[in-house]
C-alpha positions as CSV (number, residue, x, y, z in Angstrom):
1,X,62.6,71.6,55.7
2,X,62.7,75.4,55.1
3,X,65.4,77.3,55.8
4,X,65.3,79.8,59.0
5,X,66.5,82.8,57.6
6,X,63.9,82.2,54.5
7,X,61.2,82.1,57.3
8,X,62.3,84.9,59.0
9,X,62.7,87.1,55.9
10,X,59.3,86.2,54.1
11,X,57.0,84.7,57.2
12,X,53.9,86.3,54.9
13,X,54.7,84.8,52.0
14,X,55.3,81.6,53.5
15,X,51.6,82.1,54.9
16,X,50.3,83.4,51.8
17,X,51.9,80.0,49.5
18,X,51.4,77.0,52.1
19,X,47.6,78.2,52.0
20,X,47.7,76.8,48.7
21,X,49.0,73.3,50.1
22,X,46.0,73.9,52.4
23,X,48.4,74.3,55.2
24,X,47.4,77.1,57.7
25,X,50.8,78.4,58.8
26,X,50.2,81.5,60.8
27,X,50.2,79.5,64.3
28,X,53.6,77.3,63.9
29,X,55.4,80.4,62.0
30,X,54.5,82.5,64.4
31,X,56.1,80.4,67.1
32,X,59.4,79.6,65.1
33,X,60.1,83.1,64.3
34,X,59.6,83.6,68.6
35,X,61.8,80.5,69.5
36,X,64.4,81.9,66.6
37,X,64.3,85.0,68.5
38,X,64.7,83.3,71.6
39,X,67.5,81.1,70.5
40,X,69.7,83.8,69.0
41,X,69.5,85.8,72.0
42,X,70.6,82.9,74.5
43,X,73.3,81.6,71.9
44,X,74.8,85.5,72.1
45,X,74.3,85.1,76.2
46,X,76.0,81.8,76.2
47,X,78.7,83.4,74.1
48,X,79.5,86.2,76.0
49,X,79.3,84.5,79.0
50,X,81.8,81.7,77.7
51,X,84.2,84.8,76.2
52,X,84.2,86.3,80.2
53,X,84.7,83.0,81.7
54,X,87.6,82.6,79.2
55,X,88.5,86.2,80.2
56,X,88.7,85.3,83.8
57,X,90.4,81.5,83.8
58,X,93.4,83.6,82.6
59,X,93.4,86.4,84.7
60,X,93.4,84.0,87.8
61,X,97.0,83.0,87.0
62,X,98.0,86.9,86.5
63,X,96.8,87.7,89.9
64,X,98.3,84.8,91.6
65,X,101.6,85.3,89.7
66,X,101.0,89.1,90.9
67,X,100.6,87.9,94.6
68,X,96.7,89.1,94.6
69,X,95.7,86.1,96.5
70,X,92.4,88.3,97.6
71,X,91.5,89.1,94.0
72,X,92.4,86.1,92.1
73,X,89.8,84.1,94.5
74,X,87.3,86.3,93.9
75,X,88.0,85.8,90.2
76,X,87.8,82.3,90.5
77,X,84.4,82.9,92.5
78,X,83.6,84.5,89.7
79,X,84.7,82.1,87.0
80,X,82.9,79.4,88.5
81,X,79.4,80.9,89.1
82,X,80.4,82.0,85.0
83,X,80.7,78.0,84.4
84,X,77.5,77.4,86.1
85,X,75.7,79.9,83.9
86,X,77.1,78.4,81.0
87,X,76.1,75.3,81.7
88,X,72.3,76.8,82.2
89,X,72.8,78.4,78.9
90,X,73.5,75.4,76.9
91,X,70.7,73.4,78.2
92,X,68.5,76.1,77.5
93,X,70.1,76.5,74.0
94,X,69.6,72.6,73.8
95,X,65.7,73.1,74.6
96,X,64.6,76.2,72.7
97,X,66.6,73.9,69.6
98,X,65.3,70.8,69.9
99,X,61.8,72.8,70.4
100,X,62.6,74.5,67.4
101,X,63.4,72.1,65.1
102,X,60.2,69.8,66.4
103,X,58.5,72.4,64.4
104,X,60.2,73.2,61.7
105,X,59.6,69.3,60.5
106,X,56.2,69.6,60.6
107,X,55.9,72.3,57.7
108,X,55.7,71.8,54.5
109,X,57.4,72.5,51.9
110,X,56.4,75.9,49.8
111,X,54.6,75.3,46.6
112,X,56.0,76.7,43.0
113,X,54.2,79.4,42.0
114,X,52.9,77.9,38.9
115,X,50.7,74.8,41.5
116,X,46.9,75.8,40.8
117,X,44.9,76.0,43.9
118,X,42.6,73.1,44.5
119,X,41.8,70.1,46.9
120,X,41.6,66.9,45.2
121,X,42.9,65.4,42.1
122,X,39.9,67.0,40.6
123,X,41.0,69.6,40.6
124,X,44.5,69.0,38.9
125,X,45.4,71.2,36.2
126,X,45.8,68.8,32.8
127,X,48.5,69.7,30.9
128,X,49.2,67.4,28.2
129,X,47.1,64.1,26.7
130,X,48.9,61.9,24.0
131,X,47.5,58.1,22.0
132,X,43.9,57.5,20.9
133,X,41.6,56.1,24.0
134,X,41.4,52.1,22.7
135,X,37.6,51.0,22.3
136,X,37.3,47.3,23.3
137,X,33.7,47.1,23.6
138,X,31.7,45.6,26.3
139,X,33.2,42.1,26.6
140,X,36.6,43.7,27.5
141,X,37.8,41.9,30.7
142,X,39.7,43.9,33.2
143,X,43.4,42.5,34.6
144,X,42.3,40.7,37.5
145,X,40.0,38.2,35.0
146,X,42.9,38.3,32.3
147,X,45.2,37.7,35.2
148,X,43.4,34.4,36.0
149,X,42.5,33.4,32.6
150,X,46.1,33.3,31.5
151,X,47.6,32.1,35.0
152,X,49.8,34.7,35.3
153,X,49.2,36.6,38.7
154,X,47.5,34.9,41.6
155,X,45.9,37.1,44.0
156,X,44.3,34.9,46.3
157,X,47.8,33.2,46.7
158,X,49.3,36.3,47.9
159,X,46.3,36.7,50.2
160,X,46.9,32.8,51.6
161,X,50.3,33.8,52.1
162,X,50.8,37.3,53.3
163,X,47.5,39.4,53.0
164,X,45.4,41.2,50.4
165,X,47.8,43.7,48.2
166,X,50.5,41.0,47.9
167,X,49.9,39.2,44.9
168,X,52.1,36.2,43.3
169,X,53.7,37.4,39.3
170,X,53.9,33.5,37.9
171,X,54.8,32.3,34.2
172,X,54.6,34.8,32.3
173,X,53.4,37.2,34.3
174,X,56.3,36.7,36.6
175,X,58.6,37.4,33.0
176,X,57.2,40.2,32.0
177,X,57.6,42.3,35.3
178,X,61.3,41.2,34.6
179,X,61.0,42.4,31.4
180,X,59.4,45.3,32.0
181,X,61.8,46.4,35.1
182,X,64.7,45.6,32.5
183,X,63.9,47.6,30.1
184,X,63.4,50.7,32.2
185,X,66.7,50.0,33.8
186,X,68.4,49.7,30.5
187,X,66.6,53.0,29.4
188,X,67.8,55.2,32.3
189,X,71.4,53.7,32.2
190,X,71.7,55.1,28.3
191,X,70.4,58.4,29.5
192,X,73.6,58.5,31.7
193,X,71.8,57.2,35.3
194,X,74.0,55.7,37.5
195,X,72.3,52.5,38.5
196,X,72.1,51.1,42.5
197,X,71.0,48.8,44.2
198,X,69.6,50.0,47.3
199,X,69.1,48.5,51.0
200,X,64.6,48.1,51.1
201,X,65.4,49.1,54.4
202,X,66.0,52.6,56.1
203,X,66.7,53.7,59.7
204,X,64.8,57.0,60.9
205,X,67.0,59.0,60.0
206,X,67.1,58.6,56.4
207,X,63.3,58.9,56.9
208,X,63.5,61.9,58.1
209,X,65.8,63.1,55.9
210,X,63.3,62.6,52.4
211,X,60.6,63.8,54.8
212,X,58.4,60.9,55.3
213,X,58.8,61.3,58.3
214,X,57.1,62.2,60.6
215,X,54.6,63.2,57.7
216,X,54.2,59.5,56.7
217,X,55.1,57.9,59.5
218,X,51.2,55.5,59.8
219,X,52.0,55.0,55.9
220,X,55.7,53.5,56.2
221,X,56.1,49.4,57.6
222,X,57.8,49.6,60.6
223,X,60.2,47.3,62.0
224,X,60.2,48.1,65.7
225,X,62.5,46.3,66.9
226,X,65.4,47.7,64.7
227,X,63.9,50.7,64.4
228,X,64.1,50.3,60.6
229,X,61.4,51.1,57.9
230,X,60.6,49.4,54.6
231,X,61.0,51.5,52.0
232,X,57.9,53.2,50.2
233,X,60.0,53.9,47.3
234,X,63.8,54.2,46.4
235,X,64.1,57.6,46.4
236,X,64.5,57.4,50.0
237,X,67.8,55.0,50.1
238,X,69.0,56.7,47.1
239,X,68.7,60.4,48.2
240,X,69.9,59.8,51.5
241,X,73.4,58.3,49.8
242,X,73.8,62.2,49.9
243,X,73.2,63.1,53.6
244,X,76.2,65.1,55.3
245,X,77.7,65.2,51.6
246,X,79.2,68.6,50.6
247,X,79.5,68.3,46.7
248,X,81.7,70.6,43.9
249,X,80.4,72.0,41.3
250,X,81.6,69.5,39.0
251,X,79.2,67.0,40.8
252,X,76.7,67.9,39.0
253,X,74.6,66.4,37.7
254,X,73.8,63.7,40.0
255,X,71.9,61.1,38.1
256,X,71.1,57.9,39.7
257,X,68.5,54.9,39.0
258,X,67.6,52.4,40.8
259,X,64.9,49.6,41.4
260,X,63.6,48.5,44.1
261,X,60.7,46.6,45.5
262,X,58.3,49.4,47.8
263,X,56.1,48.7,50.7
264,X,52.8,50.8,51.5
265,X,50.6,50.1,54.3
266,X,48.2,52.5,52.3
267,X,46.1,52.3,55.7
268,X,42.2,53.1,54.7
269,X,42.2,52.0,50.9
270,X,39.2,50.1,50.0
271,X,36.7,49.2,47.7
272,X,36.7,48.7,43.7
273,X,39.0,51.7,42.8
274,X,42.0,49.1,44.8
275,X,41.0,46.0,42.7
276,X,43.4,43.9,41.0
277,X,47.0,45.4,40.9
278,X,45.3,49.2,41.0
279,X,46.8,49.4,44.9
280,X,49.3,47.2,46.6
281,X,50.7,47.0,49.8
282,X,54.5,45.9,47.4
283,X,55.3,46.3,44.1
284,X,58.1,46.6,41.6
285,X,59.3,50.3,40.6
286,X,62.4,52.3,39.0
287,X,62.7,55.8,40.2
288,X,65.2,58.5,38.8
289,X,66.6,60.5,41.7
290,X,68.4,63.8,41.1
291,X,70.5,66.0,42.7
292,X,71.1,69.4,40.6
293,X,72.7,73.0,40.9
294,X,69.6,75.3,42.8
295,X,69.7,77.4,38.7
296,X,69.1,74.3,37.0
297,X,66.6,72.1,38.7
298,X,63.5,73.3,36.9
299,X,65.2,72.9,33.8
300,X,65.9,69.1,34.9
301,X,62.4,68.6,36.0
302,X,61.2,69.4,32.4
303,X,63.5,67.0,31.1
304,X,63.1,64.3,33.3
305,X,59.1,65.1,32.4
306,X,59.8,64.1,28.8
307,X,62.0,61.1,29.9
308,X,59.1,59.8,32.1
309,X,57.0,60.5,28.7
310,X,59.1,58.6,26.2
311,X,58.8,55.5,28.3
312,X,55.3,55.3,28.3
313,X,55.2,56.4,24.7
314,X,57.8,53.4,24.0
315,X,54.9,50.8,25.3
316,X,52.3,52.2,23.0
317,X,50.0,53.5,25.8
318,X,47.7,56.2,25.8
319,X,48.8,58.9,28.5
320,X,48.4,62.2,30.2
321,X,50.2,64.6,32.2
322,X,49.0,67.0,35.0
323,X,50.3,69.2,37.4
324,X,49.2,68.5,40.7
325,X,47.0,71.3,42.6
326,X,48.1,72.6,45.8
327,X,45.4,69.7,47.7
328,X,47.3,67.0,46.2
329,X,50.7,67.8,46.4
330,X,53.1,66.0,48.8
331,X,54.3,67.1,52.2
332,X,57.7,67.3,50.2
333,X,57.0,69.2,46.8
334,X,57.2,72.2,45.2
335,X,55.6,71.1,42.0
336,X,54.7,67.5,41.0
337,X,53.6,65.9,37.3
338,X,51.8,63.2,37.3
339,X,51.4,60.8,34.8
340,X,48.5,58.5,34.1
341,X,47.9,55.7,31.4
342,X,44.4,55.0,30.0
343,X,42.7,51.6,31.1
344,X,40.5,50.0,28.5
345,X,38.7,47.7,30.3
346,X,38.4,49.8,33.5
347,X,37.5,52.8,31.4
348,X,40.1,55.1,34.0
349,X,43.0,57.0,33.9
350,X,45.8,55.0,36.5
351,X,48.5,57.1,37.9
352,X,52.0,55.2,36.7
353,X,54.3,57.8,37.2
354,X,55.0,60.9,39.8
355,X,57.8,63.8,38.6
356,X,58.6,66.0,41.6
357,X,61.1,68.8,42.0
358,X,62.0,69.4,46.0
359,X,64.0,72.6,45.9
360,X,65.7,72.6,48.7
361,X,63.2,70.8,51.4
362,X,64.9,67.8,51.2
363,X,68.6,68.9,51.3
364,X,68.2,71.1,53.9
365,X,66.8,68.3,56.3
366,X,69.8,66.4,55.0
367,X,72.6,68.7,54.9
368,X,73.2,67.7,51.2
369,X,75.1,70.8,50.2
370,X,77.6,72.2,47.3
371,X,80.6,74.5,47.1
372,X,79.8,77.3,44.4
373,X,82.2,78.6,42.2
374,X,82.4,81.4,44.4
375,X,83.6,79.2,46.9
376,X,80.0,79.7,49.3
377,X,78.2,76.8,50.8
378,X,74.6,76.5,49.2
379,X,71.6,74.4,49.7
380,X,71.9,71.6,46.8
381,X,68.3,70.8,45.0
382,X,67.0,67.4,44.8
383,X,64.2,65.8,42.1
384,X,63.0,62.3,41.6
385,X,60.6,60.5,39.5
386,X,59.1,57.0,38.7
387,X,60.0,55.8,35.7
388,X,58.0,53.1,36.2
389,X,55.8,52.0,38.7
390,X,54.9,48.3,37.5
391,X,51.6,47.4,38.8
392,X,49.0,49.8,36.9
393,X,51.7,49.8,33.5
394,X,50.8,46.3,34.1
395,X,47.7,46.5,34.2
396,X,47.2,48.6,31.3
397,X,49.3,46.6,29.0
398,X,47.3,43.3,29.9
399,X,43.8,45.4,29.4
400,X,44.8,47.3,26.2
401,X,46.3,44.7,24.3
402,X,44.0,41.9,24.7
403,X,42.7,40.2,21.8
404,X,41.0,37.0,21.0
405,X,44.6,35.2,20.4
406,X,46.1,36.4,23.8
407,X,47.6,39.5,25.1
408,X,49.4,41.6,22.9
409,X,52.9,42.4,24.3
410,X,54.6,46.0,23.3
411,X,57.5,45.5,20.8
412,X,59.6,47.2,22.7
413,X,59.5,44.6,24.9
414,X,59.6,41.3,23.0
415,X,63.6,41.3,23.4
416,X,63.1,41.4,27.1
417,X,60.3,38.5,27.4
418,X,61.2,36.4,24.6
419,X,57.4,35.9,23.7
420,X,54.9,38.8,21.9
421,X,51.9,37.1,23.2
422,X,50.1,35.8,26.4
């Protein structure tokens, strides 16, 4: 959420920048920056009147003590027609907040300068490319058939079960997710993370706190009758560890990892581009949360960029980096990297991995703040990052590394399974 006083002081710039999320902001600023107004001016009425009904109360006893019978009743006429306006006051103030805030969710966050205009992830700006494109010819088959072949993911089970995008890991399929899920795990915890295990479920307000909702709210499984969501990834339980927290200097940095299953409804996806493990409704993922000094955090997204990079460099698959244009950035970020692996037999680039730095967006809806060395309350910064999804790393390591013996596995990982071939 942006901060007030940043909207009042730079309400065309604001304008100017969400245009690039595609966000036309004129309307909804124009209104915050008239309840703001309206707000400030009844919280100063509310306080005066309070400081003259404070006034009064104790000049009611003077006068009585004084023998002023005549006066100190009309005093405490006039203290009591003070409460009542109070009381108006505060409801009011309760209102033109409640109002206020309403809209202030709804706004996204303000893009870094550096996010290229744009609409779809066409028009992402490709910043880096890395590993020679394999070339398995024709008779390549794609994860699904490789899946089935080898018995090691059932998909029509899952569907029996629970629906399409739920899919059963068995044998070895089932031991290299482990494996893989492991090894990231491992990874992070030597680059000093701090590993959790989080709850896969959040109440509403943590939801609201990571801002997916309302943003996401048709996108999130809901559990109405607890008023509890399923997770969509972990950065939500993870971040929100940090809600109401006021943190020291010394705190920083906050580096946490954690995996956890996430569930999508992904409502609309269809069609051969969701085949296979390319889109599920749950999968496996580690995500990197962090929370950083506000001078530091672009600093810390470049090196979580190059930690999300050495992981997929570690499994030997071909990748590439972009920075998201202003169309396909989140409700949530300032500037996002994604990262996608190359898919032999699909002949496509999968996204495996999203970097994102928040500011203060998130914070701010949370109250995550720090005391400065100069002793002054600030806004803390948060960042996160997959590091990995499973499904389409999955799918790229069965596709890639097929050959007529089996699949391949990465050595990196042979440790972890036990077995270097499927």
């Amino acid at each position: 959420m942006l901060q007030l006083n940043y909207i009042r002081e730079n309400k065309q710039e604001i304008i100017e920048k969400l245009s690039i999320k595609n966000f036309n902001a004129e309307e909804i600023i124009g209104k915050i920056i008239a309840l703001d107004k309206n707000r400030r001016k009844t919280q100063k009425q509310l306080d005066d009147t309070l400081a003259d009904a404070n006034k009064a109360a104790k000049q009611i006893g003077a006068l009585y003590k004084q023998g002023s019978t005549e006066d100190a009743n009309a005093m405490k006429a006039r203290s009591a027609e003070l409460k009542k306006l109070s009381k108006e006051l505060n409801a009011q103030l309760e209102n033109i907040t409640g109002e206020l805030n309403n809209l202030l969710i709804q706004i996204p966050n303000v893009p870094h300068p550096s996010v290229p205009r744009g609409n779809t992830e066409a028009d992402n700006e490709l910043i880096y490319q890395e590993g020679e494109l394999p070339d398995l010819g024709e008779k390549a088959l794609p994860h699904w058939e490789l899946a089935a072949k080898y018995d090691i993911i059932d998909f029509d089970l899952g569907s029996k079960v629970t629906g399409a995008g739920f899919p059963f890991y068995k044998g070895k399929g089932a031991k290299l997710q482990r494996a893989l899920i492991n090894f990231f795990l491992d990874r992070a915890i030597e680059a000093g993370y701090i590993e959790y295990q989080p709850p896969l479920l959040v109440n509403e307000d943590s939801g609201y706190g990571t801002g997916q909702l309302p943003d996401k709210d048709g996108q999130m499984y809901h559990v109405g009758i607890d008023n509890f969501y399923l997770i969509p990834t972990s950065e939500v339980p993870i971040t929100n560890i940090y809600r109401d927290v006021i943190l020291k200097p010394e705190d920083f940095p906050v580096k946490n990892v954690a995996y956890s299953q996430c569930f999508r409804r992904e409502a609309g996806s269809y069609g051969k581009d969701v085949r296979g493990l390319n889109r599920l409704h749950q999968f496996d993922k580690v995500e990197i949360v962090r929370i950083e000094h506000p001078d530091k955090s672009y600093d810390t997204l470049e090196e979580m960029r190059e930690y999300a990079a050495s992981l997929v460099r570690a499994l030997e698959l071909p990748f590439r980096i972009a920075r998201l244009c202003g169309g396909d950035l989140s409700f949530t970020s300032a500037l996002t990297y994604d990262f996608e692996v190359y898919s032999a037999a699909q002949k496509k680039w999968l996204e495996v991995s999203s970097v994102s730095n928040f500011e203060s967006f998130q914070a701010n809806r949370m109250k995550l703040r720090f005391k400065d060395t100069d002793g002054k309350t600030r806004i803390a910064h948060t960042l996160n990052g997959s590091a990995l999804a499973l499904p389409r790393i999955v799918a790229a390591l069965l596709e890639n590394n097929q050959t007529p013996e089996g699949i391949r596995i990465p050595k990196v990982l042979v440790d972890y399974t036990g077995f270097d071939l499927i």
